[in-house]
C-alpha positions in Angstrom: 43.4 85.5 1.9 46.0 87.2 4.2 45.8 90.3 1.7 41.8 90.1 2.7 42.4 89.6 6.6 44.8 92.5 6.4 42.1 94.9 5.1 39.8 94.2 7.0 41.7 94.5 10.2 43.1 97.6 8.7 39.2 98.8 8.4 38.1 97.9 11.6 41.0 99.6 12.8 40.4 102.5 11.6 36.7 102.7 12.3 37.1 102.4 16.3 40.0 105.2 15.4 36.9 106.9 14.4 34.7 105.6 17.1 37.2 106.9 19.7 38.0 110.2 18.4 34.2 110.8 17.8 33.1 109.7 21.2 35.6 111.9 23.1 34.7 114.8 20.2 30.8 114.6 21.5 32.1 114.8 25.4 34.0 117.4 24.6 31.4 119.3 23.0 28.7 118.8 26.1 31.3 119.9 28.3 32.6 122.8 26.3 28.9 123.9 26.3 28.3 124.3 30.0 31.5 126.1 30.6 30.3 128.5 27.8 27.2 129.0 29.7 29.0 129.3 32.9 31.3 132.1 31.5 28.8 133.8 30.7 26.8 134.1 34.0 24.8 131.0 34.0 24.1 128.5 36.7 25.5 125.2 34.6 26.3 122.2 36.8 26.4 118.5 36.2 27.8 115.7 37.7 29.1 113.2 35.0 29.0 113.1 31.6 30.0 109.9 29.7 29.8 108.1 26.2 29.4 105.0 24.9 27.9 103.0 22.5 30.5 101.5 20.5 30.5 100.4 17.6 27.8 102.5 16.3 26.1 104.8 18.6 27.4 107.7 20.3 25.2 107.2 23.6 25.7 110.3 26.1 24.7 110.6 29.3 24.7 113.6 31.6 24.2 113.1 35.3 22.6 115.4 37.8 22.0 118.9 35.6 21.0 122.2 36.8 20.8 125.1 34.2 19.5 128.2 35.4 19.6 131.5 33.0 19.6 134.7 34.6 18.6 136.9 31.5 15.6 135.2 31.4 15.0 133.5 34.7 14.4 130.0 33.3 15.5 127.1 35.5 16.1 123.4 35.0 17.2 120.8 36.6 16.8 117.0 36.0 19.1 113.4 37.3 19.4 112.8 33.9 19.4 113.4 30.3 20.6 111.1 27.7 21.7 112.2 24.0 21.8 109.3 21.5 23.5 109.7 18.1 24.6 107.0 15.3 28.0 107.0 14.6 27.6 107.5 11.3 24.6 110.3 11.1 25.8 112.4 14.3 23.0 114.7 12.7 19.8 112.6 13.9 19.7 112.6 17.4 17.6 110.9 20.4 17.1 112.2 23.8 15.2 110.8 26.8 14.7 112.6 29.9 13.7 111.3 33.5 10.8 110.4 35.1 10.9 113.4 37.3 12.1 117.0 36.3 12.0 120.5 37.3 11.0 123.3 35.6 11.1 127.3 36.9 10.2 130.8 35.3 9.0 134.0 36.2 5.5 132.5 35.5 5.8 129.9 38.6 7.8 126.2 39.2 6.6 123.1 37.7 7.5 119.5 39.0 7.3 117.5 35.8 6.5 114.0 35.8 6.0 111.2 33.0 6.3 108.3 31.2 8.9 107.7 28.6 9.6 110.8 27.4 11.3 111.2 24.7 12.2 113.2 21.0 13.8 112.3 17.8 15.8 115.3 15.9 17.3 115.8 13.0 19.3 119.3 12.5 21.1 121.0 9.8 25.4 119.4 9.1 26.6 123.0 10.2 27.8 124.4 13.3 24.6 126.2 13.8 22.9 123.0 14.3 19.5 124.6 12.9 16.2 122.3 13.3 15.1 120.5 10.5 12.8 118.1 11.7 11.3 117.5 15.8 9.3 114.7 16.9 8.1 114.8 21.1 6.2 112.4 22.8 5.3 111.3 26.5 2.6 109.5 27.9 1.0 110.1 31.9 2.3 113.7 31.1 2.0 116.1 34.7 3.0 119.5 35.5 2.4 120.6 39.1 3.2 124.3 39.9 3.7 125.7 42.9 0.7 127.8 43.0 -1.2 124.1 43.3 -2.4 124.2 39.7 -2.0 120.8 38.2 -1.9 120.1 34.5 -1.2 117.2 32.2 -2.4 114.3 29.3 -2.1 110.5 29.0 -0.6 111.4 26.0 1.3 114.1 24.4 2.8 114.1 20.9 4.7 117.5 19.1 5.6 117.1 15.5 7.8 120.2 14.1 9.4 120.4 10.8 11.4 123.7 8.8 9.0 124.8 6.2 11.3 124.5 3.1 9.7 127.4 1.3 9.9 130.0 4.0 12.8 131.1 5.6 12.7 130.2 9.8 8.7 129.3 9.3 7.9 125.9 11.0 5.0 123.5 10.9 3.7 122.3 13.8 1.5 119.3 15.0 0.5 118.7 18.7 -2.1 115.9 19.8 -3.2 115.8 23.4 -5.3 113.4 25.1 -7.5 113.0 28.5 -6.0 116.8 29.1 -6.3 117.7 32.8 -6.7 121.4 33.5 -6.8 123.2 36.8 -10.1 123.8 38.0 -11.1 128.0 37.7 -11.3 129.7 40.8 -14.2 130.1 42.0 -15.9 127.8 39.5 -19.8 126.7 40.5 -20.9 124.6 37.7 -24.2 121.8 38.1 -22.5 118.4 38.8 -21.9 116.4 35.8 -22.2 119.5 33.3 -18.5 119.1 31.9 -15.9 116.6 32.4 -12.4 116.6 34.6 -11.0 116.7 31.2 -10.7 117.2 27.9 -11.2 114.5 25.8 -8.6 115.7 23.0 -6.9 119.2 22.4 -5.1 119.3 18.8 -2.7 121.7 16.9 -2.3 122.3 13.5 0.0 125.4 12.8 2.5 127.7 10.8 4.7 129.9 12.7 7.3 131.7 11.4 10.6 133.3 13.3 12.4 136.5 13.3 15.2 134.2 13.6 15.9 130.0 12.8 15.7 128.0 15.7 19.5 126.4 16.3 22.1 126.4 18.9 22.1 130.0 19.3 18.5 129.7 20.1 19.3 127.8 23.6 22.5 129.9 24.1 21.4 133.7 23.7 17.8 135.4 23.1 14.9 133.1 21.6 13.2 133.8 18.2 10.0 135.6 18.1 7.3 134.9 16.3 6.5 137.2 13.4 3.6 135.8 12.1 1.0 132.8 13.4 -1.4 130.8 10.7 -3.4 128.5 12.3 -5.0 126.1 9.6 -6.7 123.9 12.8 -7.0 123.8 16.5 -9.9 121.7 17.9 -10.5 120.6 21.7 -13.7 118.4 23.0 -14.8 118.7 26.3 -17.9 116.9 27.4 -20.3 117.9 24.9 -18.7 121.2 24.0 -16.6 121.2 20.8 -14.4 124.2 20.0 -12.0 124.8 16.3 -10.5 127.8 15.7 -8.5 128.6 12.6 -6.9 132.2 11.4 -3.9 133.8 10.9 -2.2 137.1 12.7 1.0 139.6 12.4 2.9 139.5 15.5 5.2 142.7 15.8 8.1 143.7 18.0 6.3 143.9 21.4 4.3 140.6 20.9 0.9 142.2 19.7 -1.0 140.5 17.7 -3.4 141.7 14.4 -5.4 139.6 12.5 -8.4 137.6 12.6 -9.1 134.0 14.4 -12.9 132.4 13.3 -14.2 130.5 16.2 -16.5 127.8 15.8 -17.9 126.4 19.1 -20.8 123.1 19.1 -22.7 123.6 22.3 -21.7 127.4 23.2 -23.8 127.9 26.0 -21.6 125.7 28.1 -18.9 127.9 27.4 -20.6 130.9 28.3 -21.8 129.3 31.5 -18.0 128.5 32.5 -17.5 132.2 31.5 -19.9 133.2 33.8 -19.0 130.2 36.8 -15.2 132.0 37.1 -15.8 135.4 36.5 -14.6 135.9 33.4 -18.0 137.5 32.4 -19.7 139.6 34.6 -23.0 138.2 36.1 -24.9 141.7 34.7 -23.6 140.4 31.1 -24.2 137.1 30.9 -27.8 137.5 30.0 -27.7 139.8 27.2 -24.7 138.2 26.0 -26.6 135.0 25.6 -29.6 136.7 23.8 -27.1 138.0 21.7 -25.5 135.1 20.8 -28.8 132.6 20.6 -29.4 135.6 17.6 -26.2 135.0 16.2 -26.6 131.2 16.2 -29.6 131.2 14.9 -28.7 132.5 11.6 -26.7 130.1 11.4 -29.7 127.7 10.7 -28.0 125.7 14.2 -28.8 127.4 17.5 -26.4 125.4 19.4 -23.5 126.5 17.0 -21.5 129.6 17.2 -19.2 131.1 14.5 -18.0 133.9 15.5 -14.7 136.2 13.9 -12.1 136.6 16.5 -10.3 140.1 15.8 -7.0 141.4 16.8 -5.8 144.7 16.4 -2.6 145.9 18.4 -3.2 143.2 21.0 -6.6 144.0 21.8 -9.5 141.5 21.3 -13.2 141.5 20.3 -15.3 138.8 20.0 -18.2 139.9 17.1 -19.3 142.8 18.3 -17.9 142.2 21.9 -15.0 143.7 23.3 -12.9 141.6 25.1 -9.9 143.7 26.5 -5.9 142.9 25.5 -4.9 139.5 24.1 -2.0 137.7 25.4 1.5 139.2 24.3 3.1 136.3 22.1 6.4 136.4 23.1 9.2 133.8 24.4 11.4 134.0 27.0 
């Protein structure tokens, strides 16, 4: 019996030994990371950081952040953020971030408001920490720029996982619901024609990278897409349904080639949203919808469109309609 006691003293000894020097390990590491970023010419402040969570979590907490990158002019800044880990799978880990968060780019400043946001990752046992497996989700999701657009969803889920066949390809799920969009400028549409919001807007996608998302992926450039297959994206708005599915090349500068088909239920509500903000010119909008009543029609269903989306060195045409440069896909 006092052979028994004494290994399992011994053992629990040992493991808080572990505990300890695994606790103070992952505040080192947090705090080895901003001075890395600070060293080399980034804005990386926080107030606290602290672990606890014995005897089987690793729960950190860092207080008060603010991040700002000058190569790419991204900004962040948050009271909180909280990394959980178990103790013994330091590779799955948790993170929840505040209610209340800021956001800046070169593209505008967001203030960034939810409920119980959260992820769940797993990464790779190396020091690259490459992403294996992603799961995001938030509900009362809003982003309010400073330009006065407003966007959000009651609910926003992100599902990414590392393709195994493929080297840095990455599958991709997103589910959005009761989406809010900023009104159009200059949008004149008949009361009650289309909702505030989108009912749903879902993602179901293959992307693959010029380089693996890991550590070095927050630290120094961002990997750029290289190629984009799109086996679903859907969104209903009001009575207007719109899927698209497709796959394009992306190459150095972010232009894309490739084809996208577009199948839209109830087109002519698109095409008078087109026409409401501008995006079509008034002179066009009617032969555009003769055209496209033609094109609908031999489909056998005059109020559905599919229609080939074509690429080709970032410019666009819709069918037989030229639609000018498509957006560069690159990250920042």
């Amino acid at each position: 019996m006092k052979r028994l006691l004494f290994v399992i003293v011994a053992a629990a000894a040992l493991y808080a030994g572990y505990w300890f020097v695994g606790s103070n390990g992952a505040r080192a590491g947090f705090v080895q990371w901003f001075e890395d970023r600070r060293s080399e010419g980034w804005v990386a402040d926080y107030e606290s950081i602290t672990t606890r969570g014995f005897p089987s979590r690793f729960d950190t907490t860092i207080s008060d952040i603010a991040l700002a990158d000058p190569d790419t002019g991204v900004a962040y800044s948050a009271p909180f953020l909280q990394i959980f880990a178990l103790s013994y799978k330091p590779e799955h880990l948790i993170a929840v971030w505040p209610n209340s968060q800021t956001l800046s780019s070169p593209y505008g400043k967001a203030a960034i408001t939810s409920a119980d946001m959260r992820a769940s990752l797993i990464v790779k046992k190396n020091t690259s920490l490459a992403l294996e497996k992603a799961n995001f989700t938030t509900d009362d999701l809003s982003l309010k720029m400073n330009t006065g657009e407003v966007y959000g969803a009651s609910k926003a889920l992100v599902a990414v996982e590392r393709t195994p066949t493929a080297n840095n390809s990455y599958h991709f799920g997103v589910e959005l619901k009761e989406v809010a969009l900023p009104q159009p400028k200059g949008l004149r549409l008949e009361a009650g024609i289309l909702p505030d919001k989108l009912t749903y807007a879902r993602g179901d996608v293959t992307a693959k990278f010029d380089a693996p998302w890991d550590l070095n992926a927050l630290q120094s450039a961002r990997p750029q897409p290289s190629n984009i297959s799109i086996k679903l994206i859907e969104a209903k708005w009001g009575q207007l349904e719109l899927r698209l599915a497709g796959a394009f090349d992306v190459d150095e500068q972010g232009r894309a080639s490739g084809k996208i088909t577009i199948k839209a239920q109830n087109w002519r509500d698109i095409l008078a949203v087109s026409a409401a903000t501008g995006a079509i010119p008034s002179q066009l909008v009617r032969p555009i919808e003769q055209g496209l009543s033609l094109l609908s029609s031999l489909s056998g269903n005059r109020n559905t469109l599919d229609l080939p989306l074509d690429l080709n060195n970032g410019q666009m045409k819709l069918g037989p309609i030229p639609l000018g440069p498509a957006p560069l896909f690159r990250l920042r």
